[in-house]
PAKE-191437 format. One record per residue: residue in three letters; residue number from 0; chain; x, y, z of N, C-alpha, C in turn. Coordinates in nm, 4 decimals. Example, Ala and Ser with C-alpha at 12.3 -4.5 7.8 and 13.67 -1.06 7.14 Angstrom:
REM PAKE-191437
SITE   type   seq   mol      neast     nnorth        nup     caeast    canorth       caup      ceast     cnorth        cup
SITE    ALA     0     A     1.3190    -0.5690     0.7800     1.2300    -0.4500     0.7800     1.3200    -0.3300     0.7800
SITE    SER     1     A     1.2850    -0.2250     0.7080     1.3670    -0.1060     0.7140     1.2900     0.0030     0.7870
REM end
This chain:
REM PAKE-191437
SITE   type   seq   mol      neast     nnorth        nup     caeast    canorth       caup      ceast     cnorth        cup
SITE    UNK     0     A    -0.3038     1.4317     0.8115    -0.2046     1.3486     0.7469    -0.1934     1.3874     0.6000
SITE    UNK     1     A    -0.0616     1.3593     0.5338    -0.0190     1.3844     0.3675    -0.0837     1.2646     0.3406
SITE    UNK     2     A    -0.0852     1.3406     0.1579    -0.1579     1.2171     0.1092    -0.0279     1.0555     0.0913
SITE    UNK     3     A     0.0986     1.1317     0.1177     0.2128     0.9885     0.1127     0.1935     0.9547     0.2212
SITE    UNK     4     A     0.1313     0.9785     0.3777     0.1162     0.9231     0.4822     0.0182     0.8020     0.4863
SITE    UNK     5     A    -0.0957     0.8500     0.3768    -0.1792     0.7700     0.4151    -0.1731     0.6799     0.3119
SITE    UNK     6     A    -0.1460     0.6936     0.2171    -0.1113     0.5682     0.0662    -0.0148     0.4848     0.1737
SITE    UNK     7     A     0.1232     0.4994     0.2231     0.1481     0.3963     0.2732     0.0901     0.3277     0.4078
SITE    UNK     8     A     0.0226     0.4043     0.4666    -0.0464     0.3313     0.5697    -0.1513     0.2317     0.5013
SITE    UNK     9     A    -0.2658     0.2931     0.4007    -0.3080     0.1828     0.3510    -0.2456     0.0509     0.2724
SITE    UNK    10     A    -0.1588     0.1145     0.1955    -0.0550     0.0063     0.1497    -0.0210    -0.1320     0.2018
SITE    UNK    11     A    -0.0010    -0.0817     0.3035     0.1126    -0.1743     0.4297     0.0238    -0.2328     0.5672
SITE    UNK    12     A    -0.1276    -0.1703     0.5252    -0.2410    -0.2398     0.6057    -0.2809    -0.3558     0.4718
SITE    UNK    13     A    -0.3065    -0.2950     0.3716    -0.3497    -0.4493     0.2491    -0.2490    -0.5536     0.2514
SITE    UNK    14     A    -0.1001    -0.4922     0.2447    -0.0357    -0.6263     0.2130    -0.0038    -0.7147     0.3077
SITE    UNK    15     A    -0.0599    -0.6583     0.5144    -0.0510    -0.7133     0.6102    -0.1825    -0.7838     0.5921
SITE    UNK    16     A    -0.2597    -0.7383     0.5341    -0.3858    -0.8224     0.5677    -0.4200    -0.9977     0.4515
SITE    UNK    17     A    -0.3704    -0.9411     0.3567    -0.3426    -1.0362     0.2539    -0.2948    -1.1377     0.2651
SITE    UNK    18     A    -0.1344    -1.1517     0.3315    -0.0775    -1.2238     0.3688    -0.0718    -1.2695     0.4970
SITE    UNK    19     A    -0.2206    -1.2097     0.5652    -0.2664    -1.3312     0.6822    -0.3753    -1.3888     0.5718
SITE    UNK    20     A    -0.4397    -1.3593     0.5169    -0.5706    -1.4333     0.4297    -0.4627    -1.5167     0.3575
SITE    UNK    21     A    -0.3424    -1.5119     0.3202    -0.2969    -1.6181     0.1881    -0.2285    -1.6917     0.2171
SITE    UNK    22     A    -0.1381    -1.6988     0.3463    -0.0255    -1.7575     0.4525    -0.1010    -1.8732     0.4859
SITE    UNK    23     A    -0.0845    -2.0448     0.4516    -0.1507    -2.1340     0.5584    -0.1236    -2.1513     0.6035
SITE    UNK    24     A    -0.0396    -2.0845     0.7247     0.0068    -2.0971     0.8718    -0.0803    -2.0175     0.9805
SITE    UNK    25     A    -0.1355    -1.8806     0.8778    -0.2122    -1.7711     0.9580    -0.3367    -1.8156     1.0330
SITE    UNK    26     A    -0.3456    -1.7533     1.1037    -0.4890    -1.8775     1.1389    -0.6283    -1.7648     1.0816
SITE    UNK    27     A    -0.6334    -1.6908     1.0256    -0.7577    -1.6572     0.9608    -0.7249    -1.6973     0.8000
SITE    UNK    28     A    -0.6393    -1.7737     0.7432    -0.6040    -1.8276     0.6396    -0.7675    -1.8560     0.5614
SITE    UNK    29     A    -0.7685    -1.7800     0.4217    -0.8667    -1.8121     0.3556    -0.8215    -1.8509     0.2000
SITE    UNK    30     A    -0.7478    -1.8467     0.1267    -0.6988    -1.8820     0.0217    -0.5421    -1.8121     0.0077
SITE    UNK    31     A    -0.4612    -1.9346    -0.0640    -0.3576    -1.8777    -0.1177    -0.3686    -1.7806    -0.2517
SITE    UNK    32     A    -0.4755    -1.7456    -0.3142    -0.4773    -1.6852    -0.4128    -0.4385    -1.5243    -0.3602
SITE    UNK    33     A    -0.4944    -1.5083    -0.2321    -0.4625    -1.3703    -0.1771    -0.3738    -1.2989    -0.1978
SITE    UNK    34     A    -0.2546    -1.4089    -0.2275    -0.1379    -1.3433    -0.2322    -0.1158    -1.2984    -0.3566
SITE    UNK    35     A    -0.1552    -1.2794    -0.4247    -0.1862    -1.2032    -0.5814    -0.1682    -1.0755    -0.5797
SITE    UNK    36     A    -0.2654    -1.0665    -0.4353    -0.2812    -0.9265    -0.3989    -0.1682    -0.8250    -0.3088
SITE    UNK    37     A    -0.1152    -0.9206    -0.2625     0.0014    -0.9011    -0.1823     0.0769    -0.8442    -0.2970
SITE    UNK    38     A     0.1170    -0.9424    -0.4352     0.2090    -0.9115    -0.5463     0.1936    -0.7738    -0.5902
SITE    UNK    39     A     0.0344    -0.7469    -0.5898    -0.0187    -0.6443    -0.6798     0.0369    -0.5135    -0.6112
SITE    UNK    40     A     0.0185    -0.5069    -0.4459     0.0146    -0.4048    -0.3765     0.1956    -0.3729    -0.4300
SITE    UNK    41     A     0.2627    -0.4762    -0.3643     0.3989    -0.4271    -0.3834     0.4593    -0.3679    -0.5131
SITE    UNK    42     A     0.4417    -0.4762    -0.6143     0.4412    -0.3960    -0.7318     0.4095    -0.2269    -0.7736
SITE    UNK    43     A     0.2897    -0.2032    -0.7221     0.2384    -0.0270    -0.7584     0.3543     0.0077    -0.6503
SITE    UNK    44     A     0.4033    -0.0480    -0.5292     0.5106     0.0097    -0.4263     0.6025     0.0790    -0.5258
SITE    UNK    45     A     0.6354    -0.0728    -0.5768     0.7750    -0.0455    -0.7232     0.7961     0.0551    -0.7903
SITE    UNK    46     A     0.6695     0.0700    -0.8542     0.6665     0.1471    -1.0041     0.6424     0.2619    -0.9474
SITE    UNK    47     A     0.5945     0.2922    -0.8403     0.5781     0.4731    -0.8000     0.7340     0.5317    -0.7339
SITE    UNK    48     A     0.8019     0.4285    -0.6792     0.9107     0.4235    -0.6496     1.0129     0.4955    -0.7670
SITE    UNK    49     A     0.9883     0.4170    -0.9036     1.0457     0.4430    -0.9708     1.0474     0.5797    -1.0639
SITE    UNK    50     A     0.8419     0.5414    -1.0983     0.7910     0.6655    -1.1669     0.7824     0.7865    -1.1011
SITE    UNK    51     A     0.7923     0.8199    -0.9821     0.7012     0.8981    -0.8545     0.6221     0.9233    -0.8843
SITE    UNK    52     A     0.4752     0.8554    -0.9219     0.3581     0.8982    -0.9346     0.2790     0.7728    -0.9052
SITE    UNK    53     A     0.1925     0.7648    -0.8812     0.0951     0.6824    -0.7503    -0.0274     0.7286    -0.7522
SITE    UNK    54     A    -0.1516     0.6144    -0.7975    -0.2865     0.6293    -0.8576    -0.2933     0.6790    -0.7041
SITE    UNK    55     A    -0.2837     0.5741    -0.5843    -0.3513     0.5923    -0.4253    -0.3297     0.7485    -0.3765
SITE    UNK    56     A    -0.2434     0.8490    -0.4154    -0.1551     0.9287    -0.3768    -0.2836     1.0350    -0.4424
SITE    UNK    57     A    -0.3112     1.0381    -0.6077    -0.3860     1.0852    -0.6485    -0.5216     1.1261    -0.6364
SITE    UNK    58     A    -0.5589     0.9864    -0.5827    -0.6913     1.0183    -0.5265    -0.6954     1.0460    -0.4123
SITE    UNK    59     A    -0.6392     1.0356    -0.2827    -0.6164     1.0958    -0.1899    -0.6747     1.2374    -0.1774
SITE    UNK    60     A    -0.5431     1.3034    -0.2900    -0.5649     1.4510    -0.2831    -0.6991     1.4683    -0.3233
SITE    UNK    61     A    -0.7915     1.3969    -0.4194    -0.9024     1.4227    -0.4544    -0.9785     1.4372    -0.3697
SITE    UNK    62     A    -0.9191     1.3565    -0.2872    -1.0810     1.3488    -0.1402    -1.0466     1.4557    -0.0574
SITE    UNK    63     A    -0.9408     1.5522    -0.0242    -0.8863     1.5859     0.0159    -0.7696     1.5990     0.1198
SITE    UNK    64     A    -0.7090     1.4967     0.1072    -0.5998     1.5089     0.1867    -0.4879     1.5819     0.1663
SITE    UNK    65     A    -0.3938     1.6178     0.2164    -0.3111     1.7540     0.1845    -0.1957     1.7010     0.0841
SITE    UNK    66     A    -0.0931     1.7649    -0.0145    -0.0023     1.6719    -0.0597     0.0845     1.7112     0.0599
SITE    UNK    67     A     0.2176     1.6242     0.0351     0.3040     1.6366     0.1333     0.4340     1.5692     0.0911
SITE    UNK    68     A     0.5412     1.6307     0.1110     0.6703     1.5415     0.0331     0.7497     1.4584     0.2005
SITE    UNK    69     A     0.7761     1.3368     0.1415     0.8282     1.2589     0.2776     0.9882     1.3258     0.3270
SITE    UNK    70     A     0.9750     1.3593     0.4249     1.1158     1.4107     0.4696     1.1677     1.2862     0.6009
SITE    UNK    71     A     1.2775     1.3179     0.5542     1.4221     1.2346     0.6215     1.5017     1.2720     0.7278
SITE    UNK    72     A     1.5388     1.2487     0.7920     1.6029     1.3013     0.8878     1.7672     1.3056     0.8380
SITE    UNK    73     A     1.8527     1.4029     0.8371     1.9834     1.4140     0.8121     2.0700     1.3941     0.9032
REM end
């Protein structure tokens, strides 16, 4: 996997997991503060969006994962 494969897989596993911990409907509901984290995740979504550059993306490659640019289908 690219290292953009796996930044959003982790991504989009934290902010699923968050918002069962911060949701009091969820039934593993442990605090609404969770959702802080939910804010936090989406936010870095934002700003790499904007900036294209991404701490998760960075270290990735450090550990070695391959880079990789996301392609689209035309």
């Amino acid at each position: 996997m690219t290292s953009w494969q796996i930044t959003r897989i982790v991504g989009g596993t934290f902010i699923l997991l968050s918002l069962a911990l911060g949701a009091p409907g969820s039934p593993i509901f442990h605090s609404a503060n969770w959702l802080w984290f939910t804010a936090f995740v989406g936010a870095n979504f934002l700003q790499s969006g904007f900036s294209k550059w991404c701490l998760m993306e960075v270290i990735m490659r450090k550990l070695g994962a391959r880079p990789g640019e996301c392609q689209t289908q035309a």
